[in-house]
KOLPALUM-805982 format. One line per field, with one value per atom (N, C-alpha, C, CB): residue number from 1; residue in one letter; x, z, y. Coordinates in Angstrom, 1 decimal. Each point is the difference from the previous one (the first is absolute). Glycine has a CB too. Layout:
REM KOLPALUM-805982
seq: [NUM | ...]
type: [a | ...]
u: [X | ...]
w: [Z | ...]
v: [Y | ...]
This chain:
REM KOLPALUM-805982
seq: [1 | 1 | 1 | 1 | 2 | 2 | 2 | 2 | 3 | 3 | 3 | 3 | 4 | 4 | 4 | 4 | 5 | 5 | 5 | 5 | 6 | 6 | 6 | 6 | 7 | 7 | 7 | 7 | 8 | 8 | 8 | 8 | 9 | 9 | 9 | 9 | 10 | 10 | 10 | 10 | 11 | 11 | 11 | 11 | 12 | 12 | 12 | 12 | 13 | 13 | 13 | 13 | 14 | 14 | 14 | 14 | 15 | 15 | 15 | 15 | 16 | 16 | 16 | 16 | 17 | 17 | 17 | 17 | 18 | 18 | 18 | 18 | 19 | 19 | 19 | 19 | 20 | 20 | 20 | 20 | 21 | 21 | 21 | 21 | 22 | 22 | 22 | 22 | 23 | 23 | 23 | 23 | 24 | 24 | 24 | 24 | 25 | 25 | 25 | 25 | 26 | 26 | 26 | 26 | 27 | 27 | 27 | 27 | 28 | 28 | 28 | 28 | 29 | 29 | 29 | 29 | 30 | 30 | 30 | 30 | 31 | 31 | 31 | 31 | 32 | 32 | 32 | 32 | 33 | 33 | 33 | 33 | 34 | 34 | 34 | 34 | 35 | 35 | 35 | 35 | 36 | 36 | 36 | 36 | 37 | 37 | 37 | 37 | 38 | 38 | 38 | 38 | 39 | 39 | 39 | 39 | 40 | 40 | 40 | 40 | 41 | 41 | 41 | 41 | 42 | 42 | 42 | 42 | 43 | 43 | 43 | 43 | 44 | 44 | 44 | 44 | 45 | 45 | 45 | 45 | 46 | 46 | 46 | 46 | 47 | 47 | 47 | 47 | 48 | 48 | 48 | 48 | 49 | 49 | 49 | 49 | 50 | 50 | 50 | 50 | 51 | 51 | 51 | 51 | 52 | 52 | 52 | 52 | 53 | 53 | 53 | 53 | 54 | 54 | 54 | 54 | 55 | 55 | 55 | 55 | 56 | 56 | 56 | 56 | 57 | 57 | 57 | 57 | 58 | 58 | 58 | 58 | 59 | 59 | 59 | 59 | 60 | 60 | 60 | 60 | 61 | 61 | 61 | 61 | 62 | 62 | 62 | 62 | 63 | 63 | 63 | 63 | 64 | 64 | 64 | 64 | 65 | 65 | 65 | 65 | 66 | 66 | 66 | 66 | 67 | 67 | 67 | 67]
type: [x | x | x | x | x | x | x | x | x | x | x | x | x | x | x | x | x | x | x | x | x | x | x | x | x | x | x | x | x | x | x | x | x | x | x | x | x | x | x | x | x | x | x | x | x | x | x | x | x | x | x | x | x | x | x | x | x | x | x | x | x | x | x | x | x | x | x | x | x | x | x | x | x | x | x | x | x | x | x | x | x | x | x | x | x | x | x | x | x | x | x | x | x | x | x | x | x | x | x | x | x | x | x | x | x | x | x | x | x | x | x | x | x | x | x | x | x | x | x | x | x | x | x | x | x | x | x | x | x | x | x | x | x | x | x | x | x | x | x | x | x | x | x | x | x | x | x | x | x | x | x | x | x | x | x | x | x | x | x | x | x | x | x | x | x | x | x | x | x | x | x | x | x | x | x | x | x | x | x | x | x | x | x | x | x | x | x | x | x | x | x | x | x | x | x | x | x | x | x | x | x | x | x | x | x | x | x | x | x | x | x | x | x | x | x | x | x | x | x | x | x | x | x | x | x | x | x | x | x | x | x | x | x | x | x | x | x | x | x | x | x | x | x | x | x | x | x | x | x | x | x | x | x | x | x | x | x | x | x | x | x | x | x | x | x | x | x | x]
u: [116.3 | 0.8 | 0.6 | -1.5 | 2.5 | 1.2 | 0.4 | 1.6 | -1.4 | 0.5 | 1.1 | -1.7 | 2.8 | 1.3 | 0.7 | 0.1 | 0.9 | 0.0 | 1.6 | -1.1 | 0.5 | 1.1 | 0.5 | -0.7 | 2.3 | 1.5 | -0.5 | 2.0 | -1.3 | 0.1 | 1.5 | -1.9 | 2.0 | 1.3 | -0.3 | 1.5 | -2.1 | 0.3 | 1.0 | -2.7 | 3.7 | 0.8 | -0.3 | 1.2 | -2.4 | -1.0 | -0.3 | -1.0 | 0.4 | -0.4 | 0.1 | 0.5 | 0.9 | 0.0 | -0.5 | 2.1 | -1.9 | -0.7 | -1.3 | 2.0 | -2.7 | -1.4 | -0.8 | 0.4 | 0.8 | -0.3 | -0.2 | 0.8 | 0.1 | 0.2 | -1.0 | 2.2 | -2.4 | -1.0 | 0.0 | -0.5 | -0.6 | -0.1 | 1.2 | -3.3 | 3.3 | 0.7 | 1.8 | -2.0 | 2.8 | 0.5 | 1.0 | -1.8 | 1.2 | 0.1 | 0.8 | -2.5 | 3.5 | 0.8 | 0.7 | -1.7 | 1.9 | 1.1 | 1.6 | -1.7 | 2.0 | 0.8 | 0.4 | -0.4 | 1.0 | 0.2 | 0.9 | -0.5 | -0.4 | 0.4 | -0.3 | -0.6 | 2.3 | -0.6 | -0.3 | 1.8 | -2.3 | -1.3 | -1.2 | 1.3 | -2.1 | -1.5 | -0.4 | -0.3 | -0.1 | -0.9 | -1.0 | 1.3 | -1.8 | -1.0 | 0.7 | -1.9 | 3.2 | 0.2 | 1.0 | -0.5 | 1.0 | 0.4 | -0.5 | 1.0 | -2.4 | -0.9 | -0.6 | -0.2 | -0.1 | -0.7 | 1.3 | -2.3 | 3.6 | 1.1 | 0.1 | 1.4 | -1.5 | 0.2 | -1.6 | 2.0 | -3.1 | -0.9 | -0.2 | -0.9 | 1.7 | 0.5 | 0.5 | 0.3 | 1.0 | 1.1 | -0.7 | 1.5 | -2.2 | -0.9 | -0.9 | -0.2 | -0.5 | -0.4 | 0.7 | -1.7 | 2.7 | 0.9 | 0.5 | 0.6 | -0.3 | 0.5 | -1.0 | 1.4 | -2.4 | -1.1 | -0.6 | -0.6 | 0.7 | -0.3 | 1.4 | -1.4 | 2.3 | 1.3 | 0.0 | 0.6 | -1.5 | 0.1 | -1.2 | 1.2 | -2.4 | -1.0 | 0.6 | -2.0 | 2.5 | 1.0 | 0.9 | 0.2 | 0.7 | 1.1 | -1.8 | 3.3 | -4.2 | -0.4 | -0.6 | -0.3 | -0.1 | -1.0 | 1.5 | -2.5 | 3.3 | 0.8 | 1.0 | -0.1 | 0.2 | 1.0 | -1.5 | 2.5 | -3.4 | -1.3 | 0.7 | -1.0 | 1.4 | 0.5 | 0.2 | 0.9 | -1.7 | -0.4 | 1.1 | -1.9 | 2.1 | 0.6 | 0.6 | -1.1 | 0.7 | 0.6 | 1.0 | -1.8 | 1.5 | 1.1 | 1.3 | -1.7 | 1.8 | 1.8 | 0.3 | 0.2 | -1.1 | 0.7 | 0.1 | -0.8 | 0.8 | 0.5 | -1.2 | 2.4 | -3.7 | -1.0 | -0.5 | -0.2]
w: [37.6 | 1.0 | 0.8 | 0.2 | -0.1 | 0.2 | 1.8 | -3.6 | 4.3 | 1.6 | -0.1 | 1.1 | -1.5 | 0.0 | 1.7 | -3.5 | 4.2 | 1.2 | 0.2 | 0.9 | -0.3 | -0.2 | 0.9 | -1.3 | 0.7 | 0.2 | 1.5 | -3.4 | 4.7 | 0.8 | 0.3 | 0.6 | 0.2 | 0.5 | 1.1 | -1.6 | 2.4 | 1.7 | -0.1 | 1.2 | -0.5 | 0.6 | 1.0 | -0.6 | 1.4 | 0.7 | -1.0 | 1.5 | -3.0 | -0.9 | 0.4 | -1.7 | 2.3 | 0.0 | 1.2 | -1.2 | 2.2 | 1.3 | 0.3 | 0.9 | -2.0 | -0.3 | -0.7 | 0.3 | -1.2 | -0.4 | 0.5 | -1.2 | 2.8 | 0.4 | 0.9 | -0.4 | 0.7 | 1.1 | 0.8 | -0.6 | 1.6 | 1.7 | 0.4 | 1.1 | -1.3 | 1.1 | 0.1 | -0.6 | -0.7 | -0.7 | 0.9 | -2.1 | 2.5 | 1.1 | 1.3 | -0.8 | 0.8 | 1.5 | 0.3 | 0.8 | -2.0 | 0.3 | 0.1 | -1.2 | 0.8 | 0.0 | 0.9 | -1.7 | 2.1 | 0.3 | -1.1 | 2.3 | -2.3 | -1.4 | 0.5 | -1.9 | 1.6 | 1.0 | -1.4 | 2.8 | -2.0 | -0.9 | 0.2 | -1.7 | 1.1 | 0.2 | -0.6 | 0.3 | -0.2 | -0.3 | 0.4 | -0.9 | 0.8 | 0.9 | 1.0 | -1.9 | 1.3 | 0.7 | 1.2 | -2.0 | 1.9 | 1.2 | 1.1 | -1.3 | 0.7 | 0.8 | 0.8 | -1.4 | 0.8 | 0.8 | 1.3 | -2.3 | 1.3 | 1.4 | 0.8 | -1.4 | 1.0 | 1.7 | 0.7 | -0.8 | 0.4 | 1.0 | 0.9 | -1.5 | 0.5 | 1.1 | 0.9 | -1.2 | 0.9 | 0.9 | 1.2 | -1.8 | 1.2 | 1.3 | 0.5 | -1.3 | 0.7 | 1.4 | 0.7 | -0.7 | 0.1 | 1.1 | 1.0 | -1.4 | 1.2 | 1.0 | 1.3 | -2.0 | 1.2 | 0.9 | 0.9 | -1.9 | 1.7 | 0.2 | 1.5 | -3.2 | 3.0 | 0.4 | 1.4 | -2.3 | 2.0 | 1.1 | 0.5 | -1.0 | 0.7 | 1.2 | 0.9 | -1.3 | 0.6 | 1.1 | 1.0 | -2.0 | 1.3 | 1.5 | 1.1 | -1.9 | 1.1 | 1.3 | 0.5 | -0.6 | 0.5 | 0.6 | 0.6 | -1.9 | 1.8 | 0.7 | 1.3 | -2.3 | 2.1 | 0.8 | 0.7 | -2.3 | 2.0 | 0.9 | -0.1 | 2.2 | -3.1 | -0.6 | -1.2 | 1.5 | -1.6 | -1.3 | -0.9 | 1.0 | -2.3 | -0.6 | -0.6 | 0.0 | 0.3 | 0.2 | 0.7 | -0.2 | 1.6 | 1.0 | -0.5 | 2.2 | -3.3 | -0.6 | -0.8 | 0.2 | -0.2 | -0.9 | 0.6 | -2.1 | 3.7 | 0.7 | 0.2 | -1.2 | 1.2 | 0.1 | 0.9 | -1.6]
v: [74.3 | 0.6 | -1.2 | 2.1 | -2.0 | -1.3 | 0.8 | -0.7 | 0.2 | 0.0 | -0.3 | -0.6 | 1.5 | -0.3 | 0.9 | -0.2 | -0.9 | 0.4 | 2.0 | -4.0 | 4.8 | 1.0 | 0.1 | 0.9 | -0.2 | -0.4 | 1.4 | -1.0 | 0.5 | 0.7 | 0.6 | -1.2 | 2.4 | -0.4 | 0.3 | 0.2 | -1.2 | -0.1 | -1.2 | 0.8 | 0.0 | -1.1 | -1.1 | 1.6 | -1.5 | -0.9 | -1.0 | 1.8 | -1.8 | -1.2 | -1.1 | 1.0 | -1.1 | -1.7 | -0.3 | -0.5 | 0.9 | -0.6 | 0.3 | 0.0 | 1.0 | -0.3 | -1.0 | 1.9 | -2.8 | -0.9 | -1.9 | 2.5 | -2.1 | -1.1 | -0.4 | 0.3 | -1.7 | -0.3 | 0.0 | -0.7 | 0.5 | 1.2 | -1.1 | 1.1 | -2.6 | -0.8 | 0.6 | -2.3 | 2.8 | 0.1 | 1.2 | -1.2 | 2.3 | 1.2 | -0.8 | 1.4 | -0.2 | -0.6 | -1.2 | 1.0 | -1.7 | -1.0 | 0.5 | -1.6 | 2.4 | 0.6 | 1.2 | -1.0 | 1.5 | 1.0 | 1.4 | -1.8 | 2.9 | 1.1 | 1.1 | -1.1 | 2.0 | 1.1 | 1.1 | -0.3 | 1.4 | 1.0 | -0.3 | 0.4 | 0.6 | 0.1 | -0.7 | 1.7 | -3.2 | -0.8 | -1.1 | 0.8 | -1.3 | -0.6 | -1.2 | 0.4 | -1.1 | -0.9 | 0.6 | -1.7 | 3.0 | 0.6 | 0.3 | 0.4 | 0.1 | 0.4 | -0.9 | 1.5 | -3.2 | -0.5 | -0.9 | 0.0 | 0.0 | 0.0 | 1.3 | -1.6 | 2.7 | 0.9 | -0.4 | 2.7 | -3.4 | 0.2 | -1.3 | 1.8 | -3.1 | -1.0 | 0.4 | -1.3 | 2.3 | 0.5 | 0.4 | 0.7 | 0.0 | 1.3 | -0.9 | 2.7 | -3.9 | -0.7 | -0.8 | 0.1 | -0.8 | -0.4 | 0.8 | -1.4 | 2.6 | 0.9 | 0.3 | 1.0 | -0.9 | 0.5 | -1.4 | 2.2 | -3.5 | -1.2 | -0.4 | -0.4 | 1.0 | 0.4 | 0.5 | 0.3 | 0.8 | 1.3 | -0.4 | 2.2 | -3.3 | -0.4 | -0.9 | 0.2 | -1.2 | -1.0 | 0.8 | -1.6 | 2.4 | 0.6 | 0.5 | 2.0 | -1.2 | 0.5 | -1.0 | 2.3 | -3.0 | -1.5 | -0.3 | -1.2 | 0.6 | -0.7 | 0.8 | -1.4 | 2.3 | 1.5 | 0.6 | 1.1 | -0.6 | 0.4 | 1.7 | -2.6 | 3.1 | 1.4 | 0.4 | -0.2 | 1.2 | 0.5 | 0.4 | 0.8 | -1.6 | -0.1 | 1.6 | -2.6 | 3.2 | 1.6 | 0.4 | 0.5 | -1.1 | 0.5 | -0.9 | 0.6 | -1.2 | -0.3 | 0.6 | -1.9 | 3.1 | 0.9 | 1.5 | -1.5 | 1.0 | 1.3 | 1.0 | -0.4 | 0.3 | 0.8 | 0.0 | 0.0]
């Protein structure tokens, strides 16, 4: 019994094949890991963003959006 490797068709293959460091140098839009791990840089810079205004202003970063 021979381990011969089988033919997929996920179109994912290749970037399941690449190494962890390898992810996110790029930027690629669609569903794939290296987008994902750029919108969650994104979303902490934003959120890293909105503690500063409130620390520095002493106003909840809500009331600039009119609430």
């Amino acid at each position: 019994m021979t381990n011969t490797p089988q033919q997929t068709t996920n179109p994912y293959e290749a970037q399941f094949q690449r190494k962890y460091g390898e992810f996110a140098t790029k930027f690629e839009f669609g569903s794939n890991p290296s987008a994902e791990i750029w919108n969650g840089r994104l979303a902490m810079i934003g959120f890293l963003i909105a503690i500063v205004v409130e620390l520095t202003t002493g106003q909840k970063f809500i009331n600039y959006l009119g609430f």
